[in-house]
C-alpha positions as CSV (number, residue, x, y, z in Angstrom):
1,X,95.0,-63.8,80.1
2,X,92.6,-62.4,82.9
3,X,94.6,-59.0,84.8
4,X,92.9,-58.0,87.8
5,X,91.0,-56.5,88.3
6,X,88.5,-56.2,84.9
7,X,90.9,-57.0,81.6
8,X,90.8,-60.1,79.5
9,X,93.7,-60.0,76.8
10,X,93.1,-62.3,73.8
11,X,95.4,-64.2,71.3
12,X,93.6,-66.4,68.0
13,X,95.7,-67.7,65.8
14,X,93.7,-68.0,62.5
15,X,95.1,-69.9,58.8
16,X,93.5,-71.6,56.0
17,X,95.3,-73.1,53.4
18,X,94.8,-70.4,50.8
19,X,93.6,-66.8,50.9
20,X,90.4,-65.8,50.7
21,X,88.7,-66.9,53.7
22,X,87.5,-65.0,56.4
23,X,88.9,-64.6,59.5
24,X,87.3,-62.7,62.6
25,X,86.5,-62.7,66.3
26,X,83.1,-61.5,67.7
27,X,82.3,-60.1,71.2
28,X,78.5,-59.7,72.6
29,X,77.7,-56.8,74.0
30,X,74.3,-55.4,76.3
31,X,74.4,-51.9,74.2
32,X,75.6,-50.8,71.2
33,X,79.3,-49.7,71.1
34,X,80.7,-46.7,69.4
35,X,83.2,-47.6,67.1
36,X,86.2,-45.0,67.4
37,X,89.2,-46.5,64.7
38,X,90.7,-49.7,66.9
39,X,88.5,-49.3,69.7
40,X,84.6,-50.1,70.5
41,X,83.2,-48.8,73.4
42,X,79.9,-49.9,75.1
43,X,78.0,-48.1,77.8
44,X,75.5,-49.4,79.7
45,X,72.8,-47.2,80.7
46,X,74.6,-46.3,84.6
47,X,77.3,-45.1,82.8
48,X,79.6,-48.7,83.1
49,X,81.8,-49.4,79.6
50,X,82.8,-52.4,78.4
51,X,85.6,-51.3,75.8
52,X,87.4,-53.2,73.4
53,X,91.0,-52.2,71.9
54,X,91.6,-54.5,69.0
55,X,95.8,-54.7,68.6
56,X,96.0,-57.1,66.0
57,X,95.6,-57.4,63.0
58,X,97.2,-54.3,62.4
59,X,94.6,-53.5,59.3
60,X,91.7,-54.7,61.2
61,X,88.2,-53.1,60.4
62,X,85.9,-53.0,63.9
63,X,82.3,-52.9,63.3
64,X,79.2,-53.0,65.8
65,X,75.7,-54.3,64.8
66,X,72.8,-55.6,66.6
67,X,73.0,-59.6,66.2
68,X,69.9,-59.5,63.9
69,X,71.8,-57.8,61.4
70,X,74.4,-60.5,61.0
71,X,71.5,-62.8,60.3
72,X,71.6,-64.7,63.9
73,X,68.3,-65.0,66.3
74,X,68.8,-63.6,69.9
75,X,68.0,-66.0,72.7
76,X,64.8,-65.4,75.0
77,X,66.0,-63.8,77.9
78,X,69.4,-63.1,76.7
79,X,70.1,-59.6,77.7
80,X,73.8,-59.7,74.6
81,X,71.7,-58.1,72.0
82,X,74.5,-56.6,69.7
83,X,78.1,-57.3,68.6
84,X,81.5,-56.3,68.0
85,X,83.3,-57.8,65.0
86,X,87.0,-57.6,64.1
87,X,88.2,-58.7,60.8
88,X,91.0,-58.8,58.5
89,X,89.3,-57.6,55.0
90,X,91.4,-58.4,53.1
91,X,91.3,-62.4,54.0
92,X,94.7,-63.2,53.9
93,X,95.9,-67.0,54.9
94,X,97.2,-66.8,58.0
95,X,96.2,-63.8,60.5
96,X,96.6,-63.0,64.3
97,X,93.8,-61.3,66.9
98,X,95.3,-59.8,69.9
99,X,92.0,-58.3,71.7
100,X,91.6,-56.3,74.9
101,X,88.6,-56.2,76.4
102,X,88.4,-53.8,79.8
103,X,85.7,-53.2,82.1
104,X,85.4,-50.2,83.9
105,X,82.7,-47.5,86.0
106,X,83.2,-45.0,83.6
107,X,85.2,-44.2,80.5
108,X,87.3,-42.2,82.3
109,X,88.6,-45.9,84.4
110,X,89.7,-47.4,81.1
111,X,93.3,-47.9,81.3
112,X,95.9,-47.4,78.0
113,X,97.0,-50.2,75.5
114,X,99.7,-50.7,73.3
115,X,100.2,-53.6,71.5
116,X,103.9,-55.2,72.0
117,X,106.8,-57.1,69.8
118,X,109.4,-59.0,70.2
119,X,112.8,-57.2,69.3
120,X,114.5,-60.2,69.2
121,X,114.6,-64.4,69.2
122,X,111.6,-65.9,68.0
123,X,108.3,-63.8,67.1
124,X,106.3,-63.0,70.2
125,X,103.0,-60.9,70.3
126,X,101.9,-59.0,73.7
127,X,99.6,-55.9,74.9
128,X,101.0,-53.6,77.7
129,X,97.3,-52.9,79.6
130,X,98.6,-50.0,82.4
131,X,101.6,-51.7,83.9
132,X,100.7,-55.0,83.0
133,X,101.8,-56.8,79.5
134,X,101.1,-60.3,78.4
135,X,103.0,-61.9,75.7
136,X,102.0,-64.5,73.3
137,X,104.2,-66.9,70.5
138,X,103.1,-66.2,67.3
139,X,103.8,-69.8,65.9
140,X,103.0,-72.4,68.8
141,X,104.6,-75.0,66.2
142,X,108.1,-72.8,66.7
143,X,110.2,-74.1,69.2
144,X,111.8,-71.7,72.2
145,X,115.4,-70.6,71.6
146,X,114.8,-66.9,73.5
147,X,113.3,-63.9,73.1
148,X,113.4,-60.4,74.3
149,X,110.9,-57.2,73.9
150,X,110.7,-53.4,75.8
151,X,108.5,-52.6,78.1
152,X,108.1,-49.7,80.5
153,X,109.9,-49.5,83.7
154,X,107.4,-50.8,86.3
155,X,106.1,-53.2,84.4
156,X,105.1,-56.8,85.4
157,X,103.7,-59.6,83.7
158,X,103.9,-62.9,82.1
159,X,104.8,-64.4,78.8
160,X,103.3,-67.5,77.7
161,X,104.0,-70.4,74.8
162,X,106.6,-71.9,77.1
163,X,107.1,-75.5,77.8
164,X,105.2,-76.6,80.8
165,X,108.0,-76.6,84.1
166,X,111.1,-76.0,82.6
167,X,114.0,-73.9,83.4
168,X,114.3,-70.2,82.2
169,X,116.2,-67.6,82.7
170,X,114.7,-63.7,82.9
171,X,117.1,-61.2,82.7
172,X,116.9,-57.3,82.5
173,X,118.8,-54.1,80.9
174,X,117.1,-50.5,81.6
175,X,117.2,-47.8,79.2
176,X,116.4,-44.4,80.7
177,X,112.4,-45.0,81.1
178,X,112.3,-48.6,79.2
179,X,113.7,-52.1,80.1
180,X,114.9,-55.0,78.0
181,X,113.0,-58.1,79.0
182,X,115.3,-61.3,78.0
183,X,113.8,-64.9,78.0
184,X,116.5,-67.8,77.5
185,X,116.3,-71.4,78.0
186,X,117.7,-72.9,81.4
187,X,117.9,-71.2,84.6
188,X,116.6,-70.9,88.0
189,X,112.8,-69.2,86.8
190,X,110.2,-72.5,85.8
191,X,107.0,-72.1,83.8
192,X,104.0,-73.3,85.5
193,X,101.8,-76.2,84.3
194,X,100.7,-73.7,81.3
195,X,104.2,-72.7,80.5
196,X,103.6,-68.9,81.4
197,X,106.6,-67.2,82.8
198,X,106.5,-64.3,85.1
199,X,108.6,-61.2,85.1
């Protein structure tokens, strides 16, 4: 999911049979990033980051190499000469990523994340990036019977892992500085051609 005007927010769903078996995502980068817990920042030599908040999985360990340290050749030309790596060490079967990656002038222009849950209905993942949230089904195999999670007041967004143009309904309950977000089958909202919803 692309926000406007510099975020990506990313969702890999990864399982093997059996545990054991690695699981991670990698990101190029121009520079090498600082590692700070969950989040890797890069900065380019003008100052410009490139900063990456890694939500899920919760245990994840963030490393940053160059790529000839992980064994791979770099392409003439190619100016992506070191990497981010998330990953799950402990290898277990089935494992979610929920990445957000975030351009911006300076360090100072990177917004805040927090990583989002479903209270209720079926398991949704989502990141709330400033006053934007995206939330994604956990299992795409699970079929829709509603959903609900808590976001800031202010917030707008979209949840996603809906059936392509049916009916919805959105509804909404504040709580002092929070509001109850409520996705239920039939109604006057339709998903788009993806099945994202927005609210």
């Amino acid at each position: 999911m692309h926000f406007k005007p510099d975020v990506m927010v990313i969702y890999d769903r990864g399982a093997t049979s059996t545990a054991g078996s690695f699981k991670r995502t990698r990101f190029n980068t121009s520079t090498q990033a600082v590692v700070n817990g969950k989040t890797a920042v890069a900065t380019t030599a003008t100052g410009q980051v490139v900063a990456l908040d890694a939500l899920l999985p919760l245990n994840t360990t963030l490393t940053a190499a160059p790529i000839e340290n992980l064994g791979y050749e770099i392409g003439m030309m190619d100016p992506m000469g070191f990497n981010i790596s998330s990953e799950d060490l402990s290898a277990p079967a089935n494992v979610r990523f929920l990445n957000v990656i975030h351009g911006a002038d300076n360090i100072l222009g990177k917004l805040p994340v927090t990583l989002l849950t479903s209270s209720d209905g079926i398991s949704f993942d989502g990141a709330l990036v400033g006053q934007q949230a995206v939330m994604f089904k956990r299992d795409v195999t699970t079929s829709f019977t509603g959903m609900s999670f808590t976001v800031p007041v202010g917030t707008t967004g979209y949840v996603t892992g809906l059936a392509p143009y049916a009916s919805y309904t959105v509804s909404y309950q504040t709580n002092g500085g929070n509001v109850l977000v409520t996705v239920t089958s039939g109604g006057s909202s339709k998903a788009d051609s993806g099945g994202i919803i927005a609210f």
